[in-house]
N, C-alpha and C positions, 0 to 999 in steps of 0.2 A: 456711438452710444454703447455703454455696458454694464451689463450687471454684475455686479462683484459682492458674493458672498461675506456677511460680518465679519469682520477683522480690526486686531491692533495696529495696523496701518494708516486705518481711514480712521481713526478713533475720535477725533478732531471732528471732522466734518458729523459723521454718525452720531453723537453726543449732539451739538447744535440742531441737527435735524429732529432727532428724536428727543428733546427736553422743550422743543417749540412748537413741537406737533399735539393740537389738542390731546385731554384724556379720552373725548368721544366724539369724531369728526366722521360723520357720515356711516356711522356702525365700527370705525375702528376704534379699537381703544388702544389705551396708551397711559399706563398706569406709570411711568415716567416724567412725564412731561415737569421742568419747572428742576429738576434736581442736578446736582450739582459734577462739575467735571470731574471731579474727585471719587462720588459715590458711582458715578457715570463707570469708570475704570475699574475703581474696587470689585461693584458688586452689580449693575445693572450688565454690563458688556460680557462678563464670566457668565451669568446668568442664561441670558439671548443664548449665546455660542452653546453653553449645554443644555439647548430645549434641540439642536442636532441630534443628541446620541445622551438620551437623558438617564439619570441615574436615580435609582432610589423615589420615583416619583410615583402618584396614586396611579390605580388600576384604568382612572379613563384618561389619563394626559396622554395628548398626540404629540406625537416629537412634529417639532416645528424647527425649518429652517429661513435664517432671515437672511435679506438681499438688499442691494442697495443701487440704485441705479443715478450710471455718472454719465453726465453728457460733457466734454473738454474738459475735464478735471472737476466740472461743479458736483457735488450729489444733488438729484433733484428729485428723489421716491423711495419709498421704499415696500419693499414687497415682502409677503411671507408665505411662503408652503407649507399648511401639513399634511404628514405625509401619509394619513390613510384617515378614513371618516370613524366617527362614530355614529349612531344612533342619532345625538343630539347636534354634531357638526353636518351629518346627511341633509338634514330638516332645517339646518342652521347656517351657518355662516358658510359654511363648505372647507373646501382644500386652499385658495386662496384668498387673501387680505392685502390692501393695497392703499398707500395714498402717496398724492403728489404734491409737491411743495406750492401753494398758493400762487406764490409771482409768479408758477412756472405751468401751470393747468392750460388748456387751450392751445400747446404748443405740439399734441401727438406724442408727447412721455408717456403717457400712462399708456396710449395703444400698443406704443414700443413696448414700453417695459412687461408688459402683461404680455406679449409676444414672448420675449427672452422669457419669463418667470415659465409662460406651459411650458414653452423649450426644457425649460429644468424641471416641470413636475412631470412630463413624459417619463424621467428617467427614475423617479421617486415613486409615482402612484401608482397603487396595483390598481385602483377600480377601473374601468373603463370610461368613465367621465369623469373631468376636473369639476366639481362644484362649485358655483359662487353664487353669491345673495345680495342683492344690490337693494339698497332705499328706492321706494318708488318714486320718489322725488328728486334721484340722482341720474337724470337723465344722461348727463354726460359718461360716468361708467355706465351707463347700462350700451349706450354709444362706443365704448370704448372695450366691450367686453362682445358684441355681436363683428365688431370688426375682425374677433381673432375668434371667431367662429361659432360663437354664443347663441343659443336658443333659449329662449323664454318658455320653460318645460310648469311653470305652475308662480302659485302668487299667494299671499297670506294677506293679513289688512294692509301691512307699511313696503314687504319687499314683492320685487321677482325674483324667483330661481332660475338658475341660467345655470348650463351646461354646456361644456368644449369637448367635444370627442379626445377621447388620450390615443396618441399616435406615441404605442412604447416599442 
């Protein structure tokens, strides 16, 4: 299994994944979903790639990198790091985002994958802890997020906050 950073390489597989992946599955969005291979290249895939090292963008965008995780050539998830909190990502959604391809949930991808992804926000985050936000009704990441070291540090009405110590 690996995780391999957004590229025109995998542009094929990433386009399919990312235009079938709901607009809003379990708190992730995905303002893609449904559009076209063509738009996918032009202007959705350039886009992604420069939320890395972004340009000209408002005072509270967090550079975001995205990830895609291949088990024997399939893509089967995909992950995103941002790479430092705000105020409203602290309290919110946190430093990662994640989902996994339906036929493919139940198999230990998302444990894996959320392994490799702290592996890379070790090297990215300055806070001392990776944040993330799970739906209280998403048992399974909340499962897949204490396996790679996750504590349930507070809870609002819908989620738990959970925290991974950053080993940078």
């Amino acid at each position: 299994m690996e995780l391999r950073k957004i590229n025109t390489e995998d542009a094929k597989a990433q386009w399919e994944y990312t235009t079938t992946l709901p607009t809003d599955e379990n708190g992730l969005t995905n303002p893609y979903n449904g559009v076209s291979y063509d738009e996918y290249i032009e202007k959705v895939m350039p886009t992604l790639i420069s939320y890395e090292h972004p340009v000209n963008m408002p005072d509270w965008f967090v550079p975001e990198t995205y990830y895609y995780l291949w088990d024997e050539g399939r893509l089967v998830g995909e992950f995103r790091i941002r790479h430092h909190l705000t105020d409203a990502l602290r309290n919110g959604a946190g430093h990662i985002g994640y989902s996994i391809k339906r036929a493919e949930r139940g198999k230990g991808y998302g444990t894996e994958g959320l392994r490799l992804t702290v592996r890379e926000a070790n090297k990215i985050v300055p806070e001392e802890e990776i944040y993330l936000r799970v739906n209280k009704d998403n048992i399974a990441s909340l499962k897949v997020m204490q396996k790679n070291g996750g504590k349930i540090v507070g809870d609002d009405e819908g989620h738990f906050f959970v925290r991974i110590p950053n080993h940078k």
